[in-house]
N, C-alpha and C positions, 0 to 999 in steps of 0.2 A: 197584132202580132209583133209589129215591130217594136212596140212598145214595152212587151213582155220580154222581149230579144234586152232590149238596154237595159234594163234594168238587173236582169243576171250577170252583163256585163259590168254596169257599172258596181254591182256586188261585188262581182270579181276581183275588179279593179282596185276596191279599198283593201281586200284583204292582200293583192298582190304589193299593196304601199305602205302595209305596215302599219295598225292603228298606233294613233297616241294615246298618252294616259290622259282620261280627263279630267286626272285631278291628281296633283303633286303637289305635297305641302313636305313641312317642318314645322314640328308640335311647339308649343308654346312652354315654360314662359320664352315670350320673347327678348328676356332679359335675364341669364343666370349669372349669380354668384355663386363662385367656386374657390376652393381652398388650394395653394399648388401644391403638388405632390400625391391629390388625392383625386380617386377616378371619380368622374362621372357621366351621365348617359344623354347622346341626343337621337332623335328620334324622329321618323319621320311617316307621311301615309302617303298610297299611291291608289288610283279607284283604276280603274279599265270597264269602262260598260262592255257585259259581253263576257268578261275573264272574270275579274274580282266580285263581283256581283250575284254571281251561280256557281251552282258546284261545278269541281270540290272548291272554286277559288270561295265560295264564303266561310268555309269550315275549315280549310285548310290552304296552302299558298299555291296561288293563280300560275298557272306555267308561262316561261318565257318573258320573265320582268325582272331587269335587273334594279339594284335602288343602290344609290350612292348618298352618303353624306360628305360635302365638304367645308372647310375651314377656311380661312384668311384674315391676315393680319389689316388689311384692307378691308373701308367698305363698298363695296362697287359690285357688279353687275357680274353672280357667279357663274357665266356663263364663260368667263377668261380667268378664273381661280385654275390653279394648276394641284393644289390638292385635295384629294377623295379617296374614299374609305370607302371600299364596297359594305354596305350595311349587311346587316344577320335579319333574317325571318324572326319576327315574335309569333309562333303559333297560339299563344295565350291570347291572344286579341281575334276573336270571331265577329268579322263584319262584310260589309259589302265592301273593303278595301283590305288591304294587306300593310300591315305595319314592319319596320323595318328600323336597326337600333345597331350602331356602334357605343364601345366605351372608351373616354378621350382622359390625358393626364396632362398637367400642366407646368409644369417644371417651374418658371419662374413666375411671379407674378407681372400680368399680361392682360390686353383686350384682344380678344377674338370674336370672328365674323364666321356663321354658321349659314347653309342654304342647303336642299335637296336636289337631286336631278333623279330622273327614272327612264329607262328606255325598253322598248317592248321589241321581241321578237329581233335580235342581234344587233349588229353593228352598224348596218343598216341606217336604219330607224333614227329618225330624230330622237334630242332629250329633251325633257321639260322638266323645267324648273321649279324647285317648290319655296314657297317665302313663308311668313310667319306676318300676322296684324298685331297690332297694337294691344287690340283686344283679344292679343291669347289665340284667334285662328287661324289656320293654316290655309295656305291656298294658294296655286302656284303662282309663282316670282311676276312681278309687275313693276318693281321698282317704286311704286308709289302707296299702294294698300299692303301687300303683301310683300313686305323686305326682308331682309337679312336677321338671322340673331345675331343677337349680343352676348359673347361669353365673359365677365369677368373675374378674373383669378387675384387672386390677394393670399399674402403670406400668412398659412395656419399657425399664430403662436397661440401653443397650448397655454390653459387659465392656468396651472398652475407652476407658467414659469418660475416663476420670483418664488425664494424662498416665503415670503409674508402669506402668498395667495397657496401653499402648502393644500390640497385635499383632504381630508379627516376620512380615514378607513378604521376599519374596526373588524376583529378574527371573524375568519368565513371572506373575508373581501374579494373579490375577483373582478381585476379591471384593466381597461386598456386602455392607452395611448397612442403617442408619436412625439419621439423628440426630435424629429429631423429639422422643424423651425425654432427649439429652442434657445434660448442662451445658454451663458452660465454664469450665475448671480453670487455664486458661495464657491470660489478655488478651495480647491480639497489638499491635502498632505497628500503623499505614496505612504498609503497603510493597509491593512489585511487583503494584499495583494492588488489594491487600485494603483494604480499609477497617479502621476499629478497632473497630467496633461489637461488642457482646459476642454472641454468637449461638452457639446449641449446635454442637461439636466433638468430635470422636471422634479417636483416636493411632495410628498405626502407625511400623515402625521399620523401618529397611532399613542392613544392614551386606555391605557386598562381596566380605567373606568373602578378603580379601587380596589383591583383585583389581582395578585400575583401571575404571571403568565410564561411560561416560554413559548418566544415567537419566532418563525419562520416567514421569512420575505423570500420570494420565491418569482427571479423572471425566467426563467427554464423554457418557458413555450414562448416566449418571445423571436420575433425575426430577424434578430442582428446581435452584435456581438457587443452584450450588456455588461456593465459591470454594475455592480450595489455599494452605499454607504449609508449606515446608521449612525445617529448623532444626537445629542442631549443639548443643552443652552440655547443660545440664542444668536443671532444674525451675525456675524462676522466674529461671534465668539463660540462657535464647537466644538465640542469634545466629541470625536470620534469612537462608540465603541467597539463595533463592529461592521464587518464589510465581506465582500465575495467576489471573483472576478476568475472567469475558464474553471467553474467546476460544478456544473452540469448542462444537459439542453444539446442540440442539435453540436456536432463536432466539439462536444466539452466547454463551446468559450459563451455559453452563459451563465448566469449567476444567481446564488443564494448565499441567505445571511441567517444566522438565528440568533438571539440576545435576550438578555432576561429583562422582563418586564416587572417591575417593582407594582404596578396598579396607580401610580401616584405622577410619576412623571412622562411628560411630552417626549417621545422618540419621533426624530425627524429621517426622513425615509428619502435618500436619494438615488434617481433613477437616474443611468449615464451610459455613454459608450463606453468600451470598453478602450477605446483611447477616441486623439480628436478626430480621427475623419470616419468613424463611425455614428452613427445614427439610425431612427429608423424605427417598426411599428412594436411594440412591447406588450406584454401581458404581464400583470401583476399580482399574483395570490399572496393570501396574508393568511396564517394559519397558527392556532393557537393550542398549545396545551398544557399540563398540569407542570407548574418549575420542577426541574430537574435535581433529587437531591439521592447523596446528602449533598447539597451545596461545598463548591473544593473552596478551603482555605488556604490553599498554595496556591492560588490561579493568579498570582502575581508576583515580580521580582521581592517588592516589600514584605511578604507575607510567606518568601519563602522555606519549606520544610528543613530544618537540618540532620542531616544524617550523620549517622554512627559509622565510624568508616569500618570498613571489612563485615559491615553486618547488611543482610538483604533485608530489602523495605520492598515487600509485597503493597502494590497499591494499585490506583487506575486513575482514570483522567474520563472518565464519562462524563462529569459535567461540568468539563473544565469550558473555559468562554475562548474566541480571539480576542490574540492579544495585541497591541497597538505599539510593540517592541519591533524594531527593526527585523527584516527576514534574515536568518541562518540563511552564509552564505555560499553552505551545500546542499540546496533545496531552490524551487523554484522559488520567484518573485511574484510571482500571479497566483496566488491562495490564501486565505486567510490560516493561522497558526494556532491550533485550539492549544492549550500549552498549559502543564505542569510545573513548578520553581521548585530545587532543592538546591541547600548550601551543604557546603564543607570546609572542614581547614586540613590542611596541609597536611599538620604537626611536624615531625622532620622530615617527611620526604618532600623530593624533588622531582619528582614521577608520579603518575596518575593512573591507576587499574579500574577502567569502568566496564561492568558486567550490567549488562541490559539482556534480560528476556521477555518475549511476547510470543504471541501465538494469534493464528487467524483468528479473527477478524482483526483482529488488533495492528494497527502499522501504526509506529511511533519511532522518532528518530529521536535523537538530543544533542545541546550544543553547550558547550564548557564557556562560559566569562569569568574575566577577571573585571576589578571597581568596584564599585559601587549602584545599589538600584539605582537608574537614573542616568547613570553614566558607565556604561559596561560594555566591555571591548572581549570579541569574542577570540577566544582561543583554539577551538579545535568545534568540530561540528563533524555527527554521523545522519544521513539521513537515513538512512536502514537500521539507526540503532544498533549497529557493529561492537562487541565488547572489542578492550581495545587499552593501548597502555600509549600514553601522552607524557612529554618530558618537559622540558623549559617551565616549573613550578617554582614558588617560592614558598619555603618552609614557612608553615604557622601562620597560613595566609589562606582566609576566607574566598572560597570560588564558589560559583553557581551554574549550576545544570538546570538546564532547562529543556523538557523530556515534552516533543510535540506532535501533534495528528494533525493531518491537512486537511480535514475534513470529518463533520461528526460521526460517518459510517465507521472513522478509523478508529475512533476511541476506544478504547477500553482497558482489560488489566495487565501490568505487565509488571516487572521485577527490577530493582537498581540496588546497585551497591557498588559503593566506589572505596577502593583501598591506595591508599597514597603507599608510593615504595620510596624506596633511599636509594635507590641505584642514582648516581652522579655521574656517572663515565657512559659512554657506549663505547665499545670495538668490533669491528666488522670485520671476519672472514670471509675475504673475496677468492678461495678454492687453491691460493699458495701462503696467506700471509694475514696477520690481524694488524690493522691499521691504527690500530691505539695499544698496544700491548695485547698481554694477555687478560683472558674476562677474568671476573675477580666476585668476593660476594659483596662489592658495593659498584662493582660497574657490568652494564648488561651486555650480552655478546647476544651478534647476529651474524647467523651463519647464510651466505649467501650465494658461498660457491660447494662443491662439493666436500666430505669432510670424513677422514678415517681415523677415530680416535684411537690413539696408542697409550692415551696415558688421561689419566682423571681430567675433569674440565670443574669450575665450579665456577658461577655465573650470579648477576642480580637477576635476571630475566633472560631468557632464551626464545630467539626469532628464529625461524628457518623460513626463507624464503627464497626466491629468485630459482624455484626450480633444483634447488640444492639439493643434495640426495647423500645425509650423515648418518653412518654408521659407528653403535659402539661397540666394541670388539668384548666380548667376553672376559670377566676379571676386571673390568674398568667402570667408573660412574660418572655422570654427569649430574652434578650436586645445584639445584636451581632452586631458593628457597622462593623468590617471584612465579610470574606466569610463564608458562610454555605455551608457544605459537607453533605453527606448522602450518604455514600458508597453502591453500591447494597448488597442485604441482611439484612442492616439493616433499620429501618426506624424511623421519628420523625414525632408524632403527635400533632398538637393543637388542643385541646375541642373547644365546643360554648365557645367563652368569652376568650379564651386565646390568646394572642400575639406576634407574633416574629416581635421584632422592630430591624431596621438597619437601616445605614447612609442613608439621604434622599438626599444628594449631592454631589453623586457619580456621574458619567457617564457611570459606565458602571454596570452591573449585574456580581458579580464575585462568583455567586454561583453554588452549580452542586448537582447533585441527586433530585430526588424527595420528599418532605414532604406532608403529610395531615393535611389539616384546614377544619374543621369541623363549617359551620356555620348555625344557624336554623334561622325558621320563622314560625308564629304564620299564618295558612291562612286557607280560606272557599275553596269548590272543584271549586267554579268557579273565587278566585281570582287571581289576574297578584302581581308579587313582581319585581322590581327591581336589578338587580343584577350584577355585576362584580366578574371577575376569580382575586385571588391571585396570581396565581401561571401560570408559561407558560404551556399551551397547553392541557387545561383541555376542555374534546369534551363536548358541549352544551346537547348533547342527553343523554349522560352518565351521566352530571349530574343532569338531573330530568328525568329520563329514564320513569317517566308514564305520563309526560306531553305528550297532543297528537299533535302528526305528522305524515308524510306522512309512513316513514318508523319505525319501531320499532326497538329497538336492542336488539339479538337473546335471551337473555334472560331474556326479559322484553314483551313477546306475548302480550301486549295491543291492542283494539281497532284503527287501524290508523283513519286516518283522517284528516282534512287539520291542517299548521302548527299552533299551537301557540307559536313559539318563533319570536319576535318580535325585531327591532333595530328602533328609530326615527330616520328618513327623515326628513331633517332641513327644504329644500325648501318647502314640503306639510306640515310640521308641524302635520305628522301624522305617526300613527307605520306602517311598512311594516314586513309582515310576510318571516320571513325566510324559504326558501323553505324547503330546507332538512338542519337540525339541527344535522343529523346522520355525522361527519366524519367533522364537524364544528367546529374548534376553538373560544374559548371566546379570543376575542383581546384585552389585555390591553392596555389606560385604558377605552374601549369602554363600554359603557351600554346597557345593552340588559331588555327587559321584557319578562318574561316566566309565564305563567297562573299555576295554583295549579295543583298537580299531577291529573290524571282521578280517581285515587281509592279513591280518601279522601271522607268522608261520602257525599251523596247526598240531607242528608236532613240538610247541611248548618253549621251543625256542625265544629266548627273550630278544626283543627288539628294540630300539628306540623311536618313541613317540617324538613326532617335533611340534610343538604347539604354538601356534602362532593366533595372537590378541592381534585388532586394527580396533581405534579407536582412538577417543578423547582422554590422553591419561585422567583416571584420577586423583584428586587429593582433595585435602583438606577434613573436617568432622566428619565422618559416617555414620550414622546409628539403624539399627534395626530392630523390631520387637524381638525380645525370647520367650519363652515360656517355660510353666515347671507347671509338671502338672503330683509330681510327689516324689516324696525319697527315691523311688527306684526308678526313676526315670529325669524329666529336668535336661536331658542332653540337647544340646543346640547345635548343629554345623556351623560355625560362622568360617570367612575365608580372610586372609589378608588380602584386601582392596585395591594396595597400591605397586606399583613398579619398583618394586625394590623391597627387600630384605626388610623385616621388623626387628626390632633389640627384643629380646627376649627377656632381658634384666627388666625394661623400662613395662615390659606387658607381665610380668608378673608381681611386679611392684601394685600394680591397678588391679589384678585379678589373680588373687594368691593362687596357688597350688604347685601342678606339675606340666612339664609339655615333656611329653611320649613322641618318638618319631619312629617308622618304623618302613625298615626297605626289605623286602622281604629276597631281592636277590644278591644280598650281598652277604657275604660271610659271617656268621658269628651273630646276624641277625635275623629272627626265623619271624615266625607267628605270635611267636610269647611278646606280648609288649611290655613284660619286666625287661627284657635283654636290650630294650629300647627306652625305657623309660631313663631317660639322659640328664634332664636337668630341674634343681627345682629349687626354690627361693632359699632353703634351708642351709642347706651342702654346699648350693654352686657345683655340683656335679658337673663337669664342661661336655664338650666333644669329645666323642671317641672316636678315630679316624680308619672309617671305611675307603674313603676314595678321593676326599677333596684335603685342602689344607687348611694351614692356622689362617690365613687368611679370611675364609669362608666363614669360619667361628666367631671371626673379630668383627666382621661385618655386621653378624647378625647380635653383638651384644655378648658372646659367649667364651668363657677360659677353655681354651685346650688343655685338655686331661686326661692321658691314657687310663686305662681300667683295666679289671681282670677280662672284659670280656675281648682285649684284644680292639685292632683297630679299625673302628665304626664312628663316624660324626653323622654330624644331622646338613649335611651341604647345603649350608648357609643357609638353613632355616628356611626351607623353601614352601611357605606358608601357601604356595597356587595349590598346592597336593596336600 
């Protein structure tokens, strides 16, 4: 009995002491090499007869054991190492022991000293130590069979540091690296937005294998902040073609390139930080596909287009290349420039009119040099592509534009035309005084402060900026045969009767901002006028918002009801109602008829319409189809287009016949459009004066000339009606 008695006891006893493991190692090799910078794994086993050995400890991990890996720079007796890593469970390893793994990184190149400890059941408990043999096995620490690892680290320089040891990939490629150990063998220029900063680089090489290609280098999924360079030649002799740097990838700053592959020549493929204290793990795709055409023949300064000036050159830059030309320095520094060249001269002017349109997708800016290819010193630079009028020119003197995307998404079609002007002078109205005289037709006025004109103004070119807010007063003109500006903020107004005349034989429109012309008419609630927009893109509904139609605009709650705006149908020779008027442009220089607003008195009474255009004046050529469709029909509506009165001499000159005006509530002129029928290339028939003066007559090109029928004119040819 007593014996039966100790024995429970002494069972007791061991479990109340805490087993140890009886067996704690650290896996072999007992000797690694390791690269720094880069992880890797140690590992260690621990047995427990009793735990690790039965379930669940064979199938799954044993309770109450903890397992440590520790390190030291020291090799000595890890029982006084002061660093450990509690290790992780490998549940992938099913045995009668429990495996256990940390992952370790090594900064610089180093020897390290590795060992295990495990303890069972807390804090308690003794630790045992685990070592490593000679021979690859584990088993705990003894200082003599079972020692310490050995970790050694050595600096990863990648094989294809040096440009000579270069990689060969080929489309489809997808590869990785790490430049954090490399050098850099080949200093680079700051070109298609790399900087020159010296920063570890790595080489690959790609040959087309005799086959034309466009190719895309692509480190996008890369982990640090890359940039790229493509190059032709040889070792300390490259030609850079193209490059990338912050324009795609995690936060924009990494990089891709694209370039044309001829099939015949070595392109060298440089991978880099995106400056020098970056570094770090990289992905590389290489992707191919059919060259890009038509191939641009402007894609360089040498080669560049010359334009006709005042005429537009519809064209695109889709497969224009980077260019290796210094960055435009109204744009970033970090992008490559896919880039378009156009030349021009002067001839006599000394001022520069550039008109640039695009449309999404398209973002393309441009930048104006003077010199020579090869040596050309930038003048003026838009990165939005902004049309725009530039001064300091020298007549009869070759300049170059060069029209760019910062990226191939941005390419595409867009418009240029540049018109040299002769303005010489500028003077600027600052809201009491013009600081160079007054503007002239060979010097430009800028109006900057506020502005009430009393008396005609005539200008090379016309600014309104600074918030300035000019008014021309009725009976007076503002004669600008250049462009008209109106910066947002500020605005320029014409009354009834006031004029902005400009060149009639231009080709193109080289105005921007919006102005108000202000035109009336004398009408009854149920008459139709006549009418033409000045100005682009003035909506039909907005501008007699109580004329009725179908939809009203939000804050004009009138009566709807079917349309009254109306356009003549040449083949029926009859008006067609416009459906909806809401969200409709007036087409210069189309004619439309639109009925008296619904509010004007109902009992007949005439009132005055006040008409008010907002937009972008027009000028320059207009054309539109007409049609004939036989003798008794053939009628066209057209409208006069522009802000200002037409000669009526100079349009019947071009278009023989008669021009009829007809006010139906003025005296003496009824319905009959003989009583109206005023002027016509034969007679010179002039004005017959209803209400306005000689004035108005002279304006429009025409002699004042009473008649029998008493006094009736045509006030000033007012070609909107």
């Amino acid at each position: 009995m007593r014996r039966r008695h100790w024995h429970l006891v002494w069972a007791a006893y061991r479990i109340y002491m805490r087993p140890m493991a009886s067996l704690t190692t650290v896996e072999g090799p007992n000797v690694m090499n390791v690269f720094t910078t880069q992880p890797f794994t140690l590992k260690g086993h621990v047995k427990v007869d009793g735990v690790t050995d039965v379930e669940p400890g064979i199938s799954g991990q044993a309770p109450n054991i903890e397992f440590w890996i520790g390190t030291s720079t020291t090799n000595t007796d890890p029982s006084g190492w002061s660093s450990w890593t509690l290790a992780t469970y490998n549940p992938a390893v099913i045995a009668d022991y429990d495996e256990y793994t940390i992952q370790k990184t090594l900064p610089t190149a180093q020897t390290v000293y590795f060992a295990s400890r495990a303890r069972i059941n807390g804090a308690s408990s003794p630790y045992t130590y685990g070592g490593v043999s000679a021979t690859q096995v584990g088993g705990i620490w003894d200082g003599a069979t079972y020692t310490n690892g050995t970790v050694v680290a050595t600096v990863d320089v990648p094989s294809n540091d040096n440009f000579a040891n270069a990689i060969p990939i080929s489309c489809g490629a997808s590869v990785t690296g790490n430049t954090t150990n490399a050098s850099n063998d080949q200093p680079n220029p700051a070109v298609f937005g790399v900087n020159s900063q010296l920063t570890q680089n790595v080489w690959y090489s790609y040959n087309g294998g005799g086959v034309p290609k466009l190719v895309t280098v692509s480190l996008c999924n890369s982990s640090y902040d890359t940039s790229l360079l493509i190059a032709t030649g040889t070792a300390g002799n490259l030609t850079y073609i193209a490059g990338g740097d912050n324009n795609c990838g995690t936060n924009g700053n990494r990089s891709t390139a694209t370039f044309n592959s001829d099939g015949v020549t070595t392109y060298w493929i440089m991978v880099r930080g995106g400056n020098q204290f970056v570094y770090g793990a990289y992905v590389l795709d290489l992707s191919c596909a059919a060259p890009c055409t038509p191939a641009m023949t402007n894609d360089d300064c040498a080669t560049a287009q010359p334009l006709v000036n005042g005429v537009i050159t519809s064209t695109d830059n889709y497969c224009s290349t980077p260019s290796i030309n210094p960055y435009p320095n109204c744009s970033s520094s970090l992008v490559p420039y896919y880039d378009s060249w156009y030349s021009f001269n002067t001839g006599s002017g000394t001022s520069v009119y550039v008109a640039l349109t695009q449309s999404a997708p398209t973002v393309v800016g441009y930048a104006i040099y003077s010199g020579t290819c090869g040596s050309l010193t930038q003048k003026n630079c838009s990165d939005l592509g902004t049309s725009a009028i530039y001064t300091g020119f020298t007549a009869n003197t070759v300049y170059y534009i060069r029209v760019f995307s910062e990226s191939t998404a941005e390419r595409g079609a867009f418009s240029l035309m540049v018109s040299p002007q002769t303005c010489t002078l500028t003077t600027t109205w600052n809201g009491a005084a013009w600081n160079n005289g007054t503007p002239s037709a060979t010097k430009a006025a800028i109006i900057a402060g506020n502005y009430n004109a009393t008396a005609d103004l005539i200008a090379c070119t016309l600014t309104v900026n600074n918030n300035a807010q000019v008014t021309v007063n009725s009976g007076f003109d503002f004669s600008v045969p250049g462009m008209v500006t109106v910066a947002p903020g500020a605005s320029l107004t014409f009354e009834n009767n006031a004029n902005l005349l400009q060149a009639a034989n231009t080709l193109v429109n080289y105005n921007s901002g919006n102005i108000t012309v202000k035109r009336n008419a004398n009408m009854r609630r149920l008459d139709y006028v006549y009418w033409g927009s000045p100005v682009a893109g003035q909506d039909l509904k907005l501008f007699s918002p109580y004329t009725v139609s179908p939809t009203n605009a939000p804050e004009f709650p009138t009566a709807p009801g079917s349309s009254r705006f109306y356009t003549l149908d040449e083949p029926t020779n009859s008006f067609v109602s416009i459906t909806e008027p809401l969200g409709t442009s007036f087409a210069p220089p189309k004619g439309y008829m639109l009925r008296a607003p619904n509010n004007f008195p109902s009992n007949g009474t005439v009132a005055t319409f006040n008409g008010v255009f907002n937009g972008v004046p027009n000028n320059g050529t207009m054309t539109i189809p007409v049609t004939y469709t036989n003798a008794g029909k053939g009628f066209n509506m057209l409208s006069n287009p522009y802000p200002s009165a037409m000669s009526a001499s100079l349009f019947l000159a071009q278009n023989p016949g008669a021009l009829s005006f007809l006010d139906a509530h003025q005296p003496g002129c009824g319905f009959r459009s003989e009583l109206c029928n005023l002027y016509n290339i034969r007679n010179s028939f002039g004005c017959r004066r209803c209400y306005a003066d000689e004035r108005d007559c002279s304006r429009a090109g025409l002699p004042v000339k009473n008649n029998r029928f008493g006094n009736c004119n045509i006030r000033q040819f007012d070609a909107y009606r």
